[in-house]
N, C-alpha and C positions, 0 to 999 in steps of 0.2 A: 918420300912419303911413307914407304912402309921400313920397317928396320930389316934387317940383314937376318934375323930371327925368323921374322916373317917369310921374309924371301927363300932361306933355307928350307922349311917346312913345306913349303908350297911345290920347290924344285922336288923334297923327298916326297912327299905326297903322291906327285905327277908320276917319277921312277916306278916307285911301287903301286901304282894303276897300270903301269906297260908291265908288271910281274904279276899278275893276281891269281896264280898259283901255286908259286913258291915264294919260299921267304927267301928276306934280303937281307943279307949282313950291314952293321953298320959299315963297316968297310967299304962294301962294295958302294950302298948309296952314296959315301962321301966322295968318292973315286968317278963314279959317274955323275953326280951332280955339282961336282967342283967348291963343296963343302967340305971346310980344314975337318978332319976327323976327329979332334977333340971339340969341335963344337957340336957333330951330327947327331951323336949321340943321346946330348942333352936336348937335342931337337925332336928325335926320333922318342924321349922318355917323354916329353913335353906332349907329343900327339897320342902316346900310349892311355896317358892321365884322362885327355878329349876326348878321348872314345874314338878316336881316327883310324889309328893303329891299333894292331894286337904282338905280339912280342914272344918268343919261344926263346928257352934256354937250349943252348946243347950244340952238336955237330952241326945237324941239321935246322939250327934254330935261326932266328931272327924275324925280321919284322913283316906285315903283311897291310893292309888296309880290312877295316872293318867291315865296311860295308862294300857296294858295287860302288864303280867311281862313281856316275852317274847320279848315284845319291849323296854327295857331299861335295859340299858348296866351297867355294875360294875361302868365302868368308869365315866357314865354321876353322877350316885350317889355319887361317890366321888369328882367330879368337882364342884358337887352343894353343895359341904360343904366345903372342902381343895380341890381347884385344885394342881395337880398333876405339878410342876413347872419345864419349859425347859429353857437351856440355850442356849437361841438364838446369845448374844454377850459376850463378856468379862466381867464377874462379876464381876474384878476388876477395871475396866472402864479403862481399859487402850485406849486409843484412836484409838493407831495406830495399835491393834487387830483387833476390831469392830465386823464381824460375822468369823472370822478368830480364831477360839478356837485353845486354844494348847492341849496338848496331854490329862491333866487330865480333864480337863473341857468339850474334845470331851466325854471324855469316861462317864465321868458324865449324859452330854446328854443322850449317847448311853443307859445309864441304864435307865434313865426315860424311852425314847422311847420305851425302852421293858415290861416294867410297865403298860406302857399305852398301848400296844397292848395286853398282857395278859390280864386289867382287860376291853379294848374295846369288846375281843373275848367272853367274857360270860357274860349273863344274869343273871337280878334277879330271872327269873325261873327257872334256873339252880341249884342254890345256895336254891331254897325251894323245890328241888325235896326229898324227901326221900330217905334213903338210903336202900335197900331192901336186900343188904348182909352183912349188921353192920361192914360194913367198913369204916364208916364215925359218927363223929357222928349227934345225933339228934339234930338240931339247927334249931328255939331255943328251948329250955328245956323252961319246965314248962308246968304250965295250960295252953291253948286258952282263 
């Protein structure tokens, strides 16, 4: 349902909400979120663009989240890498459709619409709480 882009972004999102005082090397996000390191990066510039991250050159440089997690939604993380795409008119461009969907392409909608309300309704803090009855697992795995 969502792409691997997506999914990347979200796992690095989560990391740096358990960091929200220091920055995090692309490295290290890729290394704890089990994201190949030539991809994390174009993930990590991809949320910089979003306004999700912010980004420092240097020693001590690397990536942080913008805001408190609390305030950024699943959704806005995956829009700032794959937006989540609605069908507003006839995909087949039929003309004399326009915003007039037929049966499967309503319901096409209808499923995004629910996609985007599920990943609107929960936060990146959500998603780095801890699981405290090992009913979930620990994500992400690895060192800090």
């Amino acid at each position: 349902m969502l792409s691997n882009t997506a999914e990347y972004a979200l796992r690095a999102a989560v990391h740096l909400a358990k960091h929200p005082e220091s920055h995090c090397s692309a490295a290290e996000v890729a290394k704890v979120t089990l994201v190949p390191p030539s991809y994390v990066s174009k993930v990590l510039l991809d949320l910089v663009r979003g306004g999700i991250t912010s980004s420092q050159r240097g020693p001590n440089g690397g990536f942080l989240l913008t805001r408190a997690p609390e305030k950024i939604s699943l959704l806005e993380v995956i829009n700032a890498v794959d937006p989540i795409v609605r069908i507003k008119t006839c995909p087949l461009g039929i003309a004399s459709h326009g915003a007039n969907l037929c049966q499967l392409h309503s319901r096409m909608d209808q499923a995004a619409e629910g996609v985007e309300r599920c990943f609107a309704g929960a936060t990146i803090a959500d998603m780095a709480q801890a699981s405290t009855d090992g009913s979930r697992c620990l994500f992400p795995a690895g060192p800090a």
